[in-house]
N, C-alpha and C positions, 0 to 999 in steps of 0.2 A: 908330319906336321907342316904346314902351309906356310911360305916364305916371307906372307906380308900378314899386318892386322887388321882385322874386320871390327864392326861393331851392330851389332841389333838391336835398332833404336827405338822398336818396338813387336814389343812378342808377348800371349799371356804363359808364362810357366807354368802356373800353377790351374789352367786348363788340365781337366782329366784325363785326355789323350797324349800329354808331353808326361803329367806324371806317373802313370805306369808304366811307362821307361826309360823313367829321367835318367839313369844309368846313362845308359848308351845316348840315350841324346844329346847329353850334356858332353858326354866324350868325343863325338860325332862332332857336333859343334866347335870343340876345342878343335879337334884334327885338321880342322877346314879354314882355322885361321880367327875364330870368335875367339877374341880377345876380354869381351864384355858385351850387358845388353840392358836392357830397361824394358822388364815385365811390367805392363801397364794395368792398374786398377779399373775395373768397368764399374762398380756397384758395391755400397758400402757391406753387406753380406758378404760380400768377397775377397774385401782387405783386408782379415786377417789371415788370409792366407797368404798374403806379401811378405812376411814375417819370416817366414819357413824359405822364401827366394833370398833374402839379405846372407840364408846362412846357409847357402849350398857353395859350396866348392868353388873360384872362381873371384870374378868382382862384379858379378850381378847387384843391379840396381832395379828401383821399384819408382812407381808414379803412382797417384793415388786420385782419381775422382769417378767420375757419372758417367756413363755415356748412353747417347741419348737413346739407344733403342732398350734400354733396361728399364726407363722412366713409367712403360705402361705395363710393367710386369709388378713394380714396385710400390709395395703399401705407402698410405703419406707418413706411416710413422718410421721407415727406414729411410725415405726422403730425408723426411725433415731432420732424422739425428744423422745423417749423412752430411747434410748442406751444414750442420751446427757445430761437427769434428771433424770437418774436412782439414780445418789451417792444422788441429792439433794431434791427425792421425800422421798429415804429412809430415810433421816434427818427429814425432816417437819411431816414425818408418824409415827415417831419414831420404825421404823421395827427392828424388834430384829435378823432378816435374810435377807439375799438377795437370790430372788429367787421366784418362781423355776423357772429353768432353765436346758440346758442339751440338751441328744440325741436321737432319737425319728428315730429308723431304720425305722419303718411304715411310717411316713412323707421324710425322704428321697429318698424311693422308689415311692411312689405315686407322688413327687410334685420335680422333677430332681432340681428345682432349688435351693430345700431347703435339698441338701448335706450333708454330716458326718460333712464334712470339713468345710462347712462353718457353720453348727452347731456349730461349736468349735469357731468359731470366736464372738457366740454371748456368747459362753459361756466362753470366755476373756473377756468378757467386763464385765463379772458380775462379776468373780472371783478377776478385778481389784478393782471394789467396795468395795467388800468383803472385801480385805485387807487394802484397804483406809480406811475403818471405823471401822476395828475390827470385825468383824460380820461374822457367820458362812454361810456357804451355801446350798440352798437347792437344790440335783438336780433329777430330773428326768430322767431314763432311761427305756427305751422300744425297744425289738429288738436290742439296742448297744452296749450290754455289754459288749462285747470283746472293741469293740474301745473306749469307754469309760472310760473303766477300762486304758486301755495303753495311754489314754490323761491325764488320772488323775497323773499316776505313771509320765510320761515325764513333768508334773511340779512339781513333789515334792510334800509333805507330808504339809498340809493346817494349819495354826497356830492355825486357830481361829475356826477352826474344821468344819463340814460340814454334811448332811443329804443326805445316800441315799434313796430315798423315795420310798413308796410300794413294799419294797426290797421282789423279791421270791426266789430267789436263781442265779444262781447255789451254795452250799452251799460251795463247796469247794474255792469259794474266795472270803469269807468272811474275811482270816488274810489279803490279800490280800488290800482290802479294810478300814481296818482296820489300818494299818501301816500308811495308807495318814490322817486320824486324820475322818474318815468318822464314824458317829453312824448311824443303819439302823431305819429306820424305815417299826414296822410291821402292817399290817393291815386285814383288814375283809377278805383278799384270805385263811387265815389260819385258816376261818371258813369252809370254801370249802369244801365238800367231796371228792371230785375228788382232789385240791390241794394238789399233794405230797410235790412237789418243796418248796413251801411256809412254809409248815410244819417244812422238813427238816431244811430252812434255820433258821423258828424262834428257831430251837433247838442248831443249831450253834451259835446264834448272843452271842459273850463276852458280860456278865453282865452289864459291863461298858460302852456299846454302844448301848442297848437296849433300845426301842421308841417305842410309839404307837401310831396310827394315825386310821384316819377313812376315810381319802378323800373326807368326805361327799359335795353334794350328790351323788358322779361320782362313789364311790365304796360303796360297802353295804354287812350287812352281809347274810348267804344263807336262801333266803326265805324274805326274807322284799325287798318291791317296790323300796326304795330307802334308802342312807345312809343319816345317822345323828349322831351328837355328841355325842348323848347316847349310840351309838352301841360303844362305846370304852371300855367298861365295859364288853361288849362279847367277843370282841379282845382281852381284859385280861386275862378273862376266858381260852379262848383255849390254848392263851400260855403259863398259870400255867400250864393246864392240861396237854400241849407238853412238856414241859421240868421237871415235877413232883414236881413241887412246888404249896406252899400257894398261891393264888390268893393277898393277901396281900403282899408278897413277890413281886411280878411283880408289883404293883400298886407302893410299897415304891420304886423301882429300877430304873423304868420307869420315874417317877415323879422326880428324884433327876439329872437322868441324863438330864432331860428336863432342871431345872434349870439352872444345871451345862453348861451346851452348848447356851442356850440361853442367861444368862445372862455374855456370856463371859468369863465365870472364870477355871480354872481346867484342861483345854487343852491342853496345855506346859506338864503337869503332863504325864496325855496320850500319848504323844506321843513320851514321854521319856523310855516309855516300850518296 
C-alpha cells in the first residue's frame, strides 16, 4: 500500500476495457495510493451507467454531461432529453461536477454541423447547471484553445470553480486561465518523451490549481496498452520530478486541491487573488 494519497480527477469507469477487470483495477489502484476519483459522464446514453460507479467499493465519484465529440454521433432526441435532465440527473447521481464538456476543434472541422459556436451553446447549458447547483465544471479542450479560452473570459471568472482537463499547454496562458477560477488538470502526456508542451505546462500550473488525472482508459502512460487508475502515481512521479519536488509534496497538493474544488469549498478565496 502507497505511503501518501492520490486522487483521479478524471477517468471513465465504466468504459468496457476498465470493466472487465474492475476487480484488479480497482485493487491496482487502491495499492498505488488512489484514495478516490471522478468517473466523468460523456453522453446522456451513458449516465446510467454512473450509478453502478457510486456503488463500487471505495469513495468514487461521478460528473455527469456532453462532451463534444459524442455530439455528432447523437440523435437530437438524446441531445435534447440530455440538455432537459442534465440539472436533475446530476441530483439523483449525486455528481460532485458537471461535465465534461467544451470545444473540440477536430470535431468542428470534420462534422460542419458541430461548429465552435454551437459548441458554445451546449457548453451554456452546462455552465447554467453548474451554477444552479453549486458545482464546479469540467471542460474539455482540443484544437480550441484560443476560442475557448476568449468564451471563457466573455463570461467571467466561474464561482464554483472549474477543470481544465488534460491540460498541455500552451504554458504561457496558464495565469490566463487561472484568473476564471479554472485548476488544470495534468495527465499521462507528461510522461511522454517527445511531450515538451505538457511538461512545460505542468511546471507552470500554480500550486493551488494543480490536479491529476489519468483519463483512463483513452490516455495511458508511454509504454502500457492502455490507461488505468493506477497510472496516477506515474503522473505524480513525473511532476515531482518536472518541478523538483518531493513526490509526497504533489500527492499532499494534488489531493487537497481535489477536495477543495470538489467538495465546493475554498473558491471565493481563489479567486480573490
Amino acid at each position: 500500500m502507497s505511503a501518501f494519497e492520490l486522487v483521479d480527477t478524471h477517468l471513465h469507469l465504466d468504459e468496457e476495457r476498465l470493466v472487465r477487470d474492475r476487480h484488479r483495477v480497482l485493487e491496482e489502484a487502491k495499492q498505488a495510493g488512489v484514495a478516490w476519483g471522478v468517473s466523468v459522464g460523456t453522453r446522456p446514453s451513458q449516465w446510467p451507467n454512473l450509478a453502478a460507479i457510486r456503488a463500487l467499493p471505495g469513495d468514487w465519484q461521478v460528473a455527469v454531461g456532453i462532451h463534444p465529440q459524442c455530439l455528432p454521433e447523437m440523435e437530437e432526441a438524446e441531445l435534447a432529453l440530455g440538455l432537459s435532465t442534465l440539472a436533475s440527473e446530476a441530483k439523483r447521481l449525486g455528481a460532485v461536477a458537471v461535465g465534461e464538456c467544451g470545444f473540440d476543434g477536430a470535431t468542428a472541422r470534420t462534422h460542419a454541423a458541430w461548429s465552435l459556436a454551437k459548441q458554445a451553446a451546449i457548453v451554456d447549458a452546462h455552465l447554467d447547471v453548474a451554477e444552479q447547483l453549486a458545482l464546479p465544471l469540467i471542460v474539455h479542450v482540443q484544437e480550441a484553445m484560443g476560442p475557448a479560452l476568449e468564451y471563457f473570459e466573455k463570461r467571467g471568472a466561474l464561482k464554483h470553480g472549474a477543470v481544465l482537463h488534460a491540460f498541455g499547454g500552451p504554458a504561457e496562458l496558464v495565469s490566463r486561465w487561472a484568473k476564471l477560477g479554472f485548476y488544470f488538470g495534468l495527465g499521462p502526456s507528461v510522461t511522454w518523451t517527445k511531450s515538451k508542451k505538457p511538461k512545460e505546462a505542468a511546471r507552470r500550473v500554480p500550486f493551488d490549481r494543480l490536479l491529476l488525472e489519468t483519463d483512463a482508459p483513452y490516455a495511458f502512460i508511454e509504454g502500457r496498452p492502455q490507461g488505468e487508475p493506477s497510472q496516477i502515481a506515474d503522473v505524480a512521479r513525473q511532476v515531482a520530478e518536472l518541478r523538483g519536488v518531493a513526490l509526497e509534496e504533489i500527492a499532499r497538493v494534488s489531493t487537497e486541491n481535489a477536495r477543495r474544488l470538489f467538495s465546493r469549498e475554498g473558491n471565493q478565496q481563489l479567486l480573490r487573488r
